[in-house]
KEZA-838154 format. One record per residue (C-alpha): residue number from 1; x, y, z. Coordinates in nm, 4 decimals, always signed. Each point is the difference from the previous one (the first is absolute). Example, Ala and Ser with C-alpha at 12.3 -4.5 7.8 and 13.67 -1.06 7.14 Angstrom:
REM residues 2
<pt 1; <+1.2300; -0.4500; +0.7800>>
<pt 2; <+0.1370; +0.3440; -0.0660>>
END
This chain:
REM residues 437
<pt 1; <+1.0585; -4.5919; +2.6302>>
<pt 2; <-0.0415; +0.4078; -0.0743>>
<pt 3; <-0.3434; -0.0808; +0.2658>>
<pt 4; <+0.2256; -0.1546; +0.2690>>
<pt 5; <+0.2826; +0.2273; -0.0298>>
<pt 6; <-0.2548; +0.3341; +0.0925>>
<pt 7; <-0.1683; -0.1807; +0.2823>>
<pt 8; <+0.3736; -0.0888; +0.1323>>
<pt 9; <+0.0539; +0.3935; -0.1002>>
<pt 10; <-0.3099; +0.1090; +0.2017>>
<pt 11; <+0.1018; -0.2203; +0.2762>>
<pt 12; <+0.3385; +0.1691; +0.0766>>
<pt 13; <-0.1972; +0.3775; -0.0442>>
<pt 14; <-0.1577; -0.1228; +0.3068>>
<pt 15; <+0.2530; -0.1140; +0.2028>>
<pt 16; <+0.2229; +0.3146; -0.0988>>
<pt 17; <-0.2761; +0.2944; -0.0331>>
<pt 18; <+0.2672; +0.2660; +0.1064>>
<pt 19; <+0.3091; -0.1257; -0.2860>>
<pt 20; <-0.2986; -0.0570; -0.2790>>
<pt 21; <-0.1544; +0.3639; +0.0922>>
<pt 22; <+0.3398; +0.1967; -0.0211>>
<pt 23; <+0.0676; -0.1646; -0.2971>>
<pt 24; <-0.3601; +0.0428; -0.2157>>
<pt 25; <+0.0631; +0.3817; +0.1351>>
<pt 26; <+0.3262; +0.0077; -0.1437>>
<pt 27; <-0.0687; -0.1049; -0.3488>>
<pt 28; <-0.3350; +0.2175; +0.0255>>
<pt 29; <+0.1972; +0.3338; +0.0557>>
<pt 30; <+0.2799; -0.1024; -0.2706>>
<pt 31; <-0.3198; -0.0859; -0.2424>>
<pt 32; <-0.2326; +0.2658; +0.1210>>
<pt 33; <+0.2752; +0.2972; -0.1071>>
<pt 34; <+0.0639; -0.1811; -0.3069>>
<pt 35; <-0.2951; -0.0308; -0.1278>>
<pt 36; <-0.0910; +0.3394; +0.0718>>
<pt 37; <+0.2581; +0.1655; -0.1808>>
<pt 38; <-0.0089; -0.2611; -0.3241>>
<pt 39; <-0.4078; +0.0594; -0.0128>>
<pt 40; <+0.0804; +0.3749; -0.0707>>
<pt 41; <+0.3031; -0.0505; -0.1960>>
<pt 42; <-0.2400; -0.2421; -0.2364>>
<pt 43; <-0.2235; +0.2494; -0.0331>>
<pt 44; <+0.2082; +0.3009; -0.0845>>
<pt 45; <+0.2147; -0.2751; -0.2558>>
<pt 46; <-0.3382; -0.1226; -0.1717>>
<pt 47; <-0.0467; -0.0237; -0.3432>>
<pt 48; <-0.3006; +0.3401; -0.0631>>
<pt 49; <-0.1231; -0.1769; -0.2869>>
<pt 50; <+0.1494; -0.3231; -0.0750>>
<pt 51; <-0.2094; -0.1420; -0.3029>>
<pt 52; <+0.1621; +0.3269; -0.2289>>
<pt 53; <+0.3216; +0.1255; +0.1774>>
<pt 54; <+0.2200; -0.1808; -0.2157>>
<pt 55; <-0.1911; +0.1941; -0.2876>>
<pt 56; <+0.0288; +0.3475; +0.1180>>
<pt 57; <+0.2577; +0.2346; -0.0126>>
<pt 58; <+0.1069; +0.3633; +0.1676>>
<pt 59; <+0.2549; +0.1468; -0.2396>>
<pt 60; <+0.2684; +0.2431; +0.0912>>
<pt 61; <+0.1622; +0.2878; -0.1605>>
<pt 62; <+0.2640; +0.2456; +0.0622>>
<pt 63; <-0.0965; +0.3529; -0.1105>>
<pt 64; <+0.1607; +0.2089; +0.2316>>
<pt 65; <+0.3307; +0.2527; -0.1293>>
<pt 66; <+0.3181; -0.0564; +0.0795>>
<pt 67; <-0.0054; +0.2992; +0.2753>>
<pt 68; <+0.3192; +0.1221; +0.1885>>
<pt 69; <+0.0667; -0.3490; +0.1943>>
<pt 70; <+0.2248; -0.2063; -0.2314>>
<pt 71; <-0.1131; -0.2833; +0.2025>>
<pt 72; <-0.2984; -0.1293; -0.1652>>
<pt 73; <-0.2481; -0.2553; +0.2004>>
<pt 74; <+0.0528; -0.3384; -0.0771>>
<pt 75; <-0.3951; -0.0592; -0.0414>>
<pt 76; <-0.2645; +0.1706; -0.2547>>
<pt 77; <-0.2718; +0.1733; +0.1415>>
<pt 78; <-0.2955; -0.1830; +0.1887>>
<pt 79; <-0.2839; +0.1966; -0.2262>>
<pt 80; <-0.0536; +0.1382; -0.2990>>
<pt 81; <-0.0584; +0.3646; -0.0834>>
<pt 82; <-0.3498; +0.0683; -0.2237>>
<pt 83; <+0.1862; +0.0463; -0.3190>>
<pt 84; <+0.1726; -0.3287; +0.0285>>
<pt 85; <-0.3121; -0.1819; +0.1688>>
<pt 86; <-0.2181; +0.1498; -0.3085>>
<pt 87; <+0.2372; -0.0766; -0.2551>>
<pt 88; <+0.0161; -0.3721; +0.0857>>
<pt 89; <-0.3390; -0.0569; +0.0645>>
<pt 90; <-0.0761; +0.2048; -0.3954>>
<pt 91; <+0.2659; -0.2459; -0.1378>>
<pt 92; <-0.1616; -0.3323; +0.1182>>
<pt 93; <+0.2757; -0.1963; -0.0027>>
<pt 94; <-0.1124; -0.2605; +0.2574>>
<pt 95; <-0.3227; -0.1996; +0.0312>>
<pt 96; <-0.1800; +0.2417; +0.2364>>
<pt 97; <+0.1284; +0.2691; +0.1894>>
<pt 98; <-0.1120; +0.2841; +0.2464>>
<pt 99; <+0.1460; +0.3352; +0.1267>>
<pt 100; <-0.1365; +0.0814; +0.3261>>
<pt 101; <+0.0014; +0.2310; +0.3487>>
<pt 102; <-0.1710; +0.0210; +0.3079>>
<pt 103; <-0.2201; +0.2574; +0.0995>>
<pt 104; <-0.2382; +0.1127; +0.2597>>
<pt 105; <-0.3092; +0.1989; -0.0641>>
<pt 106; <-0.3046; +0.1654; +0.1573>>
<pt 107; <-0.3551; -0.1041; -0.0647>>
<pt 108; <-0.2976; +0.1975; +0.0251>>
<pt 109; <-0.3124; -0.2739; +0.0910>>
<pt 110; <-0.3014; +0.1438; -0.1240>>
<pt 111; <-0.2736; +0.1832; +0.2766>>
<pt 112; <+0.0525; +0.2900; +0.2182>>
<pt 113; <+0.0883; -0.1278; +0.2679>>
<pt 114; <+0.2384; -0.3058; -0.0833>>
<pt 115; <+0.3750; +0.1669; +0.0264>>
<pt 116; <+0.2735; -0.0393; -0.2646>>
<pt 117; <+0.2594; -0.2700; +0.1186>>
<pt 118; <+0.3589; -0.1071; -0.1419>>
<pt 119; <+0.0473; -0.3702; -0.2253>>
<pt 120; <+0.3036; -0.1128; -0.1071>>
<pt 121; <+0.0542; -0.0363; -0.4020>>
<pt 122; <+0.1649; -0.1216; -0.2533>>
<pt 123; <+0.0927; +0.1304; -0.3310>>
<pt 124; <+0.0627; -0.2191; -0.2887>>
<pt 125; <-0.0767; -0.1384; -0.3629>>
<pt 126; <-0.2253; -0.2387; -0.1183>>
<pt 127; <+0.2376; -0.3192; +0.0140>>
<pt 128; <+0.0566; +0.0105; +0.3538>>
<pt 129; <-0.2781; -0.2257; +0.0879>>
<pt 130; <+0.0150; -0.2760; -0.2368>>
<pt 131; <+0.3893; +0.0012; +0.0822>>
<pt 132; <-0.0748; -0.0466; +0.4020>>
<pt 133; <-0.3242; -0.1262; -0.0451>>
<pt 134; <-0.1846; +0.2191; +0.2339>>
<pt 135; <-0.3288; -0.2018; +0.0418>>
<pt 136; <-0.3429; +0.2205; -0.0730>>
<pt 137; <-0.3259; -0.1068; +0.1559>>
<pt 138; <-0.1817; +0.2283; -0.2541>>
<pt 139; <+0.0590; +0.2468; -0.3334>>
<pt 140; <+0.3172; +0.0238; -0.1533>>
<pt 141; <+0.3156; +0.1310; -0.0008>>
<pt 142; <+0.1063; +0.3206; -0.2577>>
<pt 143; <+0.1548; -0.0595; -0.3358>>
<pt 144; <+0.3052; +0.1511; -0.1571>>
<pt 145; <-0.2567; +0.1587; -0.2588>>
<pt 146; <-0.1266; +0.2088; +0.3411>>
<pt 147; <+0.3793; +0.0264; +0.1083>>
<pt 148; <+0.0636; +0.2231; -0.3182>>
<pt 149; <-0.3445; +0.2099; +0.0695>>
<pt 150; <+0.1094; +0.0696; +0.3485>>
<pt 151; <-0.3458; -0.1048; +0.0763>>
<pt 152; <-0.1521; +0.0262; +0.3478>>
<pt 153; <-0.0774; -0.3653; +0.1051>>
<pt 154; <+0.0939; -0.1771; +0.3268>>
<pt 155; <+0.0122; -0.2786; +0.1619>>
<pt 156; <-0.0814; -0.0191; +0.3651>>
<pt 157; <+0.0540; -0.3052; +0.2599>>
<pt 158; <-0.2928; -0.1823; +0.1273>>
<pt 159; <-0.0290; +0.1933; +0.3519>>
<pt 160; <+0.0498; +0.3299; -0.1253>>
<pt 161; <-0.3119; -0.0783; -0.2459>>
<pt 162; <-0.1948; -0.1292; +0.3066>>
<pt 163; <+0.1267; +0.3413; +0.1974>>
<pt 164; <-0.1353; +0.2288; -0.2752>>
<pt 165; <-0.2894; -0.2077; -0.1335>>
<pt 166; <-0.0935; -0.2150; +0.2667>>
<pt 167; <-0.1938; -0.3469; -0.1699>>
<pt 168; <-0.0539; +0.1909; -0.3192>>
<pt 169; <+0.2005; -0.0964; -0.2983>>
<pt 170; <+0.2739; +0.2370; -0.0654>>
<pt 171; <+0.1085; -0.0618; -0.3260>>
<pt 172; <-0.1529; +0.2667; -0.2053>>
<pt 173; <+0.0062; +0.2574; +0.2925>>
<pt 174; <+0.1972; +0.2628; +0.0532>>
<pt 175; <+0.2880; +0.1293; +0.2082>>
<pt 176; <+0.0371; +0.3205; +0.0946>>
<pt 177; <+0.3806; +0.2072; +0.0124>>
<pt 178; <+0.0611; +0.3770; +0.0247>>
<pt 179; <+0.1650; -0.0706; -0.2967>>
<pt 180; <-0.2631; -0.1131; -0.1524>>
<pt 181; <-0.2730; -0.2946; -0.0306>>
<pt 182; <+0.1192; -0.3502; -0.1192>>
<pt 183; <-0.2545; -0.2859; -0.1567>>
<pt 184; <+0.0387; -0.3480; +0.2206>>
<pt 185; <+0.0804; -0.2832; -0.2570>>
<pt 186; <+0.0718; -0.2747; +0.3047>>
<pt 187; <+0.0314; -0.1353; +0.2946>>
<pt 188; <+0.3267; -0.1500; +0.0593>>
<pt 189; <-0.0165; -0.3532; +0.3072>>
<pt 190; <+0.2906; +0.0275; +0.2714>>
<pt 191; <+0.3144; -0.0087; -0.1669>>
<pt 192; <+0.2918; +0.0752; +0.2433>>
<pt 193; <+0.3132; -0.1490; -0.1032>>
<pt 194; <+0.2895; -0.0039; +0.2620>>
<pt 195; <+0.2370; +0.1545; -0.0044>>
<pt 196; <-0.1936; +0.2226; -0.2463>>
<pt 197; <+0.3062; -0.0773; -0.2240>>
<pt 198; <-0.1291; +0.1922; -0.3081>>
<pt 199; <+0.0761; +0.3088; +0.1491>>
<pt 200; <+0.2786; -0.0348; +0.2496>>
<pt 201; <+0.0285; +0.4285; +0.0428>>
<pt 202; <-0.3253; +0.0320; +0.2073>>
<pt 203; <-0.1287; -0.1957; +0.2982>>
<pt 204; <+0.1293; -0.3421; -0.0650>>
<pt 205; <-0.2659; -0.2070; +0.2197>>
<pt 206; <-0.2501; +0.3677; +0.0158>>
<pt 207; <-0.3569; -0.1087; -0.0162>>
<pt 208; <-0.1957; -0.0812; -0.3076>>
<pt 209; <-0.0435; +0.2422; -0.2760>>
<pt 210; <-0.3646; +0.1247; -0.0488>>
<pt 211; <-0.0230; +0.2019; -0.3459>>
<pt 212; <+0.1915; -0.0736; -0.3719>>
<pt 213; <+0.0401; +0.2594; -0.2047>>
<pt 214; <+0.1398; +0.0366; -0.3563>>
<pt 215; <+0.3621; +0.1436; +0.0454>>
<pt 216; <-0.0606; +0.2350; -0.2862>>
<pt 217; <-0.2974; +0.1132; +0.1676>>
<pt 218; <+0.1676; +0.0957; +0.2985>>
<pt 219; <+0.2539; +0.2197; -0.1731>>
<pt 220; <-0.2612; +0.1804; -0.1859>>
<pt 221; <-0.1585; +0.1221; +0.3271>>
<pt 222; <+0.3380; -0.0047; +0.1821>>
<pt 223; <-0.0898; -0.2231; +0.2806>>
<pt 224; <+0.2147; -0.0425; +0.3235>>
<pt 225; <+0.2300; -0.2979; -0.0042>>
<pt 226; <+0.1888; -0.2261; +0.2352>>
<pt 227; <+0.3409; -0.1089; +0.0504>>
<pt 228; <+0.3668; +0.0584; -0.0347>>
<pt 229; <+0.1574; +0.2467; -0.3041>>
<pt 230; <+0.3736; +0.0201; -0.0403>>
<pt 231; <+0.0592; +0.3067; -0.2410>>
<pt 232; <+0.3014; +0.0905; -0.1863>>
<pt 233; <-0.0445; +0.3184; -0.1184>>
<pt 234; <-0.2604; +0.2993; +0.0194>>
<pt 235; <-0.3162; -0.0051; -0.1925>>
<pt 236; <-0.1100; +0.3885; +0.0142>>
<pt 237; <-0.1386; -0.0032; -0.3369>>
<pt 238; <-0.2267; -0.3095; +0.0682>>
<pt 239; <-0.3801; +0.1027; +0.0674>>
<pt 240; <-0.0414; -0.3295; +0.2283>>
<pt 241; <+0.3651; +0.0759; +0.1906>>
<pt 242; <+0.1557; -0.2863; +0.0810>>
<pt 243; <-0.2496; -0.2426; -0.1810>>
<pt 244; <+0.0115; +0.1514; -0.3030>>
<pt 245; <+0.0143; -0.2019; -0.3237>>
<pt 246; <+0.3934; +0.0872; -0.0504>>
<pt 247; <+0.0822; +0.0866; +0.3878>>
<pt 248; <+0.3478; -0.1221; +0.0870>>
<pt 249; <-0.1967; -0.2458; +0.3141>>
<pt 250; <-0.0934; -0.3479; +0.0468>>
<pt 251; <-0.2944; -0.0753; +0.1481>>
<pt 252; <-0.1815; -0.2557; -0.1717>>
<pt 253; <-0.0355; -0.3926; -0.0031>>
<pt 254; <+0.0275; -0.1505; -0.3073>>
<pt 255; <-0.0583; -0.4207; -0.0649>>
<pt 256; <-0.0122; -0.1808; -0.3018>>
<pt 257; <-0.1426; -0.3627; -0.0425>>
<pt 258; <+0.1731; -0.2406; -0.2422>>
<pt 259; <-0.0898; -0.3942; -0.0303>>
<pt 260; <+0.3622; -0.1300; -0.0371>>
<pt 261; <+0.3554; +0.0226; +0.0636>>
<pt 262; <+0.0783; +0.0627; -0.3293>>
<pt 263; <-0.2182; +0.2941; -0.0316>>
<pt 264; <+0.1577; +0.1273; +0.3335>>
<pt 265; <+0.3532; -0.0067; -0.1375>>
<pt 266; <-0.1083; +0.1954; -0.3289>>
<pt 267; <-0.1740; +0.2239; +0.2408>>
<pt 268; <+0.3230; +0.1011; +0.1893>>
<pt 269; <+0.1733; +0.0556; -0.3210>>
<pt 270; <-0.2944; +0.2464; -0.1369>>
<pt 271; <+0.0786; +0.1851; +0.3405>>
<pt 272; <+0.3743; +0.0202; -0.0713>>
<pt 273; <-0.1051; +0.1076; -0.3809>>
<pt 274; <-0.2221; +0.2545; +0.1177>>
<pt 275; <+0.2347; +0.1123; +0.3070>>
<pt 276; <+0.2785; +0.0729; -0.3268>>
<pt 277; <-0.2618; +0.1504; -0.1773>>
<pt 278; <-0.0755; +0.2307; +0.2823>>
<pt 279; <+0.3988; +0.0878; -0.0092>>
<pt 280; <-0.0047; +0.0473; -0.3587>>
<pt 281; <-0.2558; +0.2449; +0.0932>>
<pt 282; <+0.1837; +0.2296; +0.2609>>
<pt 283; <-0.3177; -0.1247; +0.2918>>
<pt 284; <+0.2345; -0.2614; +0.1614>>
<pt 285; <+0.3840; +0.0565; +0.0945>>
<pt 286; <+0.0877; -0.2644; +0.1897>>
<pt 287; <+0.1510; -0.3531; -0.1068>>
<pt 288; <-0.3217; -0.2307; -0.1510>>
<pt 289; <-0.1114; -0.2024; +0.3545>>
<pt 290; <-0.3053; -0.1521; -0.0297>>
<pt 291; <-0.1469; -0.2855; +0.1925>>
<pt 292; <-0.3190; -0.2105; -0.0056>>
<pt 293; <-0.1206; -0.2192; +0.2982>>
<pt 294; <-0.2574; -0.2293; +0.0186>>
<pt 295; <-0.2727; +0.0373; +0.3178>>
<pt 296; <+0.2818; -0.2302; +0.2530>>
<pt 297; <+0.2784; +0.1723; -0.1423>>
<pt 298; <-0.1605; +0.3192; +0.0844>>
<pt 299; <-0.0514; -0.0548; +0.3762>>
<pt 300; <+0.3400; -0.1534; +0.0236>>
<pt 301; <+0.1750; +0.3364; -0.1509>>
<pt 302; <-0.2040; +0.2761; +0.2136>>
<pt 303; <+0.0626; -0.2615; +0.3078>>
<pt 304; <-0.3695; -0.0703; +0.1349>>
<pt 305; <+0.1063; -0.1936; +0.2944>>
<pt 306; <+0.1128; +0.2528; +0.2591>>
<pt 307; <+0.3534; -0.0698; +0.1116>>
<pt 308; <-0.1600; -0.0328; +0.3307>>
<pt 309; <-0.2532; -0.2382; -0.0922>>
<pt 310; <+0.3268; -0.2238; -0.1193>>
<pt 311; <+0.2217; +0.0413; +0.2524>>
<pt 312; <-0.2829; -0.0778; +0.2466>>
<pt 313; <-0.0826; -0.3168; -0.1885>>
<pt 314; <+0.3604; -0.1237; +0.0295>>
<pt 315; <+0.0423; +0.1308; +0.3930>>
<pt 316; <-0.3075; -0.2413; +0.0378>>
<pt 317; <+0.1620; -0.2665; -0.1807>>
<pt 318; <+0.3114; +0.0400; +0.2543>>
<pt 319; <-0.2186; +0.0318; +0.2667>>
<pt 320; <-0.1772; -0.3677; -0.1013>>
<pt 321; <+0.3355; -0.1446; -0.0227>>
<pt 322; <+0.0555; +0.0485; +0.3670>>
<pt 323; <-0.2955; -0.0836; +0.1144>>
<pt 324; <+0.1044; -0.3452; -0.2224>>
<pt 325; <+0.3116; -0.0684; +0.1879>>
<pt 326; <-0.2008; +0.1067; +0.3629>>
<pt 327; <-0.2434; -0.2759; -0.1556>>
<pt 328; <+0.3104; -0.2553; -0.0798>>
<pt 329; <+0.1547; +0.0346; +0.3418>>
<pt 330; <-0.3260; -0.0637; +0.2153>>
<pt 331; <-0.0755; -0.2668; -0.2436>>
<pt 332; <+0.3284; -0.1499; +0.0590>>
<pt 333; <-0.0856; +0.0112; +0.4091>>
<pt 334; <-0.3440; -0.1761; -0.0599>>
<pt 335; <+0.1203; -0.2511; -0.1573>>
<pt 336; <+0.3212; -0.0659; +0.1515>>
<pt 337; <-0.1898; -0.0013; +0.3125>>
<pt 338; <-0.2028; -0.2959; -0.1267>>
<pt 339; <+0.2883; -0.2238; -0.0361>>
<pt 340; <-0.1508; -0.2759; +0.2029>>
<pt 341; <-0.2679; +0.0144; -0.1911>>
<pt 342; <+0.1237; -0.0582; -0.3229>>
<pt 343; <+0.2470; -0.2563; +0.1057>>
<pt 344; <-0.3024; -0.1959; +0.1153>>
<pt 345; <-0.1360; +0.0235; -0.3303>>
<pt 346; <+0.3034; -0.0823; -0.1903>>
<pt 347; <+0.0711; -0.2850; +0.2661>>
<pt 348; <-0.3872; -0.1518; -0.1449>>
<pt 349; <+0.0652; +0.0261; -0.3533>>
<pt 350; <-0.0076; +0.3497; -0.1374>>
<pt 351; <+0.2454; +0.1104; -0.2752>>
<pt 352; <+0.2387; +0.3273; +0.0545>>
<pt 353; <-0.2676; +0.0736; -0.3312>>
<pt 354; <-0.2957; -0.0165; +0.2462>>
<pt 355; <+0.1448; +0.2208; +0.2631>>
<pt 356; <+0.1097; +0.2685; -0.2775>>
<pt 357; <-0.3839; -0.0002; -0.1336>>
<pt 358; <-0.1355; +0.0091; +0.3199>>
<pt 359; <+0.2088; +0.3045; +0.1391>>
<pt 360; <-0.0874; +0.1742; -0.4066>>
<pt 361; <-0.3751; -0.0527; +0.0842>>
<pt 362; <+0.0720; +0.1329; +0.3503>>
<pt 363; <+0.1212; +0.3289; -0.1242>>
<pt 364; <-0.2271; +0.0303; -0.2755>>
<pt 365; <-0.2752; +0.0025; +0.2040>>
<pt 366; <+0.1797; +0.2657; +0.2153>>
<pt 367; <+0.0453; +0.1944; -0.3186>>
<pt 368; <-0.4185; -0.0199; -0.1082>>
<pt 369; <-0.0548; +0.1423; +0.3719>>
<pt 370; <+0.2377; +0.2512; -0.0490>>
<pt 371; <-0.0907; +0.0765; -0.3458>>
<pt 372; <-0.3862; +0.0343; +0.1663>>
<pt 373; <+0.1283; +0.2579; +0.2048>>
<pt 374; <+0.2245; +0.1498; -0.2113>>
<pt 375; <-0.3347; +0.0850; -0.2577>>
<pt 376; <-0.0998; +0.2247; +0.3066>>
<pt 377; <+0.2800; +0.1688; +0.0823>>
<pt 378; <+0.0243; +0.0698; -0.3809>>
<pt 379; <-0.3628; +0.1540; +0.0196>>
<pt 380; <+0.1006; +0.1781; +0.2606>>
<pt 381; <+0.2683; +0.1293; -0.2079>>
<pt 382; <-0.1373; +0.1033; -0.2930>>
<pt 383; <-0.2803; +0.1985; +0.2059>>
<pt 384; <+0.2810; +0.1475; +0.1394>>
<pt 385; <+0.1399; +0.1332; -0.3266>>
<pt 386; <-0.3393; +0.0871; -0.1140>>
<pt 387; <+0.0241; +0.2776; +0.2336>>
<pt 388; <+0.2855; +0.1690; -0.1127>>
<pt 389; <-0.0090; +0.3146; -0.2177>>
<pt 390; <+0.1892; -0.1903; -0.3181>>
<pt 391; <-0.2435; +0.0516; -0.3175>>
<pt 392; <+0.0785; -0.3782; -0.0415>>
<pt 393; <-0.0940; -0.1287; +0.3967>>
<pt 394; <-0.3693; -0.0402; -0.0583>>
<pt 395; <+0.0844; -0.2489; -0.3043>>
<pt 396; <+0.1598; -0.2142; +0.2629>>
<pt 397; <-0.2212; -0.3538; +0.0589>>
<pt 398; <+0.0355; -0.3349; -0.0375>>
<pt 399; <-0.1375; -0.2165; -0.2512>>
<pt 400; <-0.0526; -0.3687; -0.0358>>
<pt 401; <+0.3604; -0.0537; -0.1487>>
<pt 402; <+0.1583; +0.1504; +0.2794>>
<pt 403; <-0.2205; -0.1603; +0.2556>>
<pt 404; <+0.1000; -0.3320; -0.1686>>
<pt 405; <+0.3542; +0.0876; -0.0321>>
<pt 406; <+0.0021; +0.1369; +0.3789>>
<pt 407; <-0.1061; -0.3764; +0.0932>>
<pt 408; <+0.3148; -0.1394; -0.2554>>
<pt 409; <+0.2571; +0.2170; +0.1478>>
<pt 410; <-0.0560; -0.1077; +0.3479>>
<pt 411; <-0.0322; -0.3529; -0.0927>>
<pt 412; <+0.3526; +0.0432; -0.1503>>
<pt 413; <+0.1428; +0.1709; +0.2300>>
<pt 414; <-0.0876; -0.2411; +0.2102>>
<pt 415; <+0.0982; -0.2941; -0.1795>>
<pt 416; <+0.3444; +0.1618; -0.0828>>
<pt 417; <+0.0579; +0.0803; +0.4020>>
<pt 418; <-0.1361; -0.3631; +0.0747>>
<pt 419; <+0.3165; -0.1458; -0.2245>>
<pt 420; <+0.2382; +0.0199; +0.2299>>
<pt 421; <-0.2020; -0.1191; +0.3265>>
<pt 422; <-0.0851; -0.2743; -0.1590>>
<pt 423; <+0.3097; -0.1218; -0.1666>>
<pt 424; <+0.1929; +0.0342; +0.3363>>
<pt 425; <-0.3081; -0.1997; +0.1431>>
<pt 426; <-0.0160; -0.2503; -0.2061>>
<pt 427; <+0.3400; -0.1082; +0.0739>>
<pt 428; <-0.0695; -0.0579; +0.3777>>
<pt 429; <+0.1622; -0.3578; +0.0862>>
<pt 430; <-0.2338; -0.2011; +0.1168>>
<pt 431; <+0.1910; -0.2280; +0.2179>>
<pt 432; <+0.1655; +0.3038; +0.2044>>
<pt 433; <-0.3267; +0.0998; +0.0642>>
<pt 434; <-0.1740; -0.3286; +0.1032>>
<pt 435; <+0.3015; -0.0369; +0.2158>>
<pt 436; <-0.0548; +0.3569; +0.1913>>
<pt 437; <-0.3832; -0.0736; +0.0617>>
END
């Protein structure tokens, strides 16, 4: 019956191109700006690195004094300072864990003639890429054995390798700093989570990151780092300024891995032990407030989704639902319209159940040509946003569970709008009908 309902579907598209047109173009607009707006809102709300965020963790402190404002902030601070991000990572108290910063830093290719040129960095310990399994085409990553020696390894990504060494295996070669020459131990594959939620400071969607160096490394030569500090205090008797071992600043990243929820709550109460300790001490002042999130819980607190991105999702989701009662109401004329028809029908033997099928199919089909033309209007969309300045805009496509869900939404929508139209048609009376012809 599904057959003979479409072709009776197709039929009245022909006799009533105009109605059928305004209609598909209707639900395409509604769908079109919908889908547009939940595509980016996907992306941006994604899961970085869903096979281990339930397993890792960004822990929170709160060293700062109690300063002249009696009103203290409700939350700890979003990073660590070094003494804090050292001391965990020396006390091991999780499974892995890694203190890190960005950087940026100039290299010097080797010739005459070839010109020094800028890469962006990152400084870190050894744990950091088993913890985010960063994958490496060839070598190896540094241990914690070279973390302690300060030792001048790095790891470079794939196309800087190809950019200083052309076909030539790098691993083994060197790479040249003013600071100082630094042995290449591997080649790291692309590796570009987004948002780049292990360090939410710097860049959050900036472009892939194309040397590793050992954290401890980069304090020894006093390398240039990236991203927000919020300082307390002055630290004039610190040799590295602000990012000196007991400068009153935060600046650094620090995550932790640990395989189970139990291990996560004994983990939060080591940070409240050690935030007491730090009291005991005379370092910390205020009230113990520590916090732990996993990789979700992270995004969710520093709000990754632009309020605009949300409140455009739900304007879009207004805007469908009145292009789904302009939908309802021409639906209503079509069929209403049709009244002879159907009273012929029911006059030969066809149930009020066969007329309320028949209209469903009716307006599902007008819902798959909608949805059809919604998926370009969506394109056309998201190219749209693509071109806007946002760090996040370029992340904005559509994959094959939006294109699939892009197709469900319009056949609901449809469906949904269809309800009415056909209930109301379905209860034509035959015999008033017959009598009018």
């Amino acid at each position: 019956m599904f057959g003979y309902y479409l072709q009776l579907a197709l039929r009245s598209f022909g006799r009533n191109k105009v109605l059928t047109s305004l209609m598909v173009l209707t639900i395409a607009v509604g769908i079109g700006a919908t889908m547009t707006t939940l595509a980016l809102y996907f992306v941006l709300s994604g899961d970085p690195i869903p096979h281990k965020s339930a397993r890792l963790f960004y822990p929170q402190l709160e060293p700062r004094n109690l300063g002249k404002d009696a009103t203290l902030d409700k939350d700890p601070l979003t990073q660590l300072s070094r003494y804090d991000a050292e001391e965990l990572l020396r006390q091991k108290r999780g499974d892995r864990q890694a203190l890190m910063s960005g950087g940026s830093l100039t290299l010097q290719p080797g010739g005459n003639i070839a010109q020094p040129f800028r890469a962006s960095a990152r400084y870190t310990s050894a744990d950091f890429f088993p913890m985010f399994d960063v994958p490496l085409l060839s070598g190896n990553a540094w241990s914690k054995k070279e973390d302690d020696e300060r030792a001048r390894v790095a790891v470079i990504h794939r196309t800087l390798a190809s950019r200083l060494f052309g076909t030539e295996e790098a691993v083994g070669r060197e790479l040249r700093l003013p600071q100082g020459t630094f042995r290449v131990i591997g080649v790291s594959a692309d590796w570009k989570p987004a948002p780049r939620f292990y360090d939410l400071s710097n860049q959050r969607y900036g472009s892939i990151e194309q040397v590793f160096l050992p954290f401890s490394t980069s304090r020894d030569l006093r390398l240039d780092t990236q991203g927000s500090m919020n300082c307390w205090g002055i630290s004039d008797d610190e040799a590295e300024g602000n990012r000196g071992l007991n400068a009153p600043c935060a600046w650094l990243q620090y995550w932790v891995e640990l395989d189970s929820p139990q291990k996560a709550t004994e983990y939060l109460k080591y940070l409240a032990d050690y935030s007491d300790a730090q009291r005991a001490n005379g370092r910390f002042e205020r009230p113990t407030n520590v916090r732990l999130h996993d990789v979700m819980g992270w995004l969710d607190f520093n709000r990754i989704v632009p309020n605009d991105v949300r409140l455009q999702m739900w304007l879009a989701f207004g805007f469908l639902l009145v292009c789904m009662i302009n939908t309802v109401s021409l639906l209503l004329a079509k069929f209403l319209r049709r009244s002879g028809e159907i009273g012929v029908r029911r006059s030969l033997g066809a149930s009020r159940r066969d007329i309320f099928k028949q209209c469903l199919v009716e307006a599902g089909t007008i819902g798959l040509l909608g949805g059809i033309l919604g998926l370009g209007f969506a394109a056309i969309g998201l190219w749209l946003i693509r071109q806007q300045p946002d760090e996040y805009a370029r992340l904005a496509h559509m994959d094959l569970t939006t294109l699939w869900l892009t197709f469900a939404l319009a056949l609901l929508v449809s469906v949904l709008a269809g309800l009415l139209p056909a209930w109301r048609a379905m209860r034509i009376p035959p015999a008033l009908q017959l009598k009018s012809q």
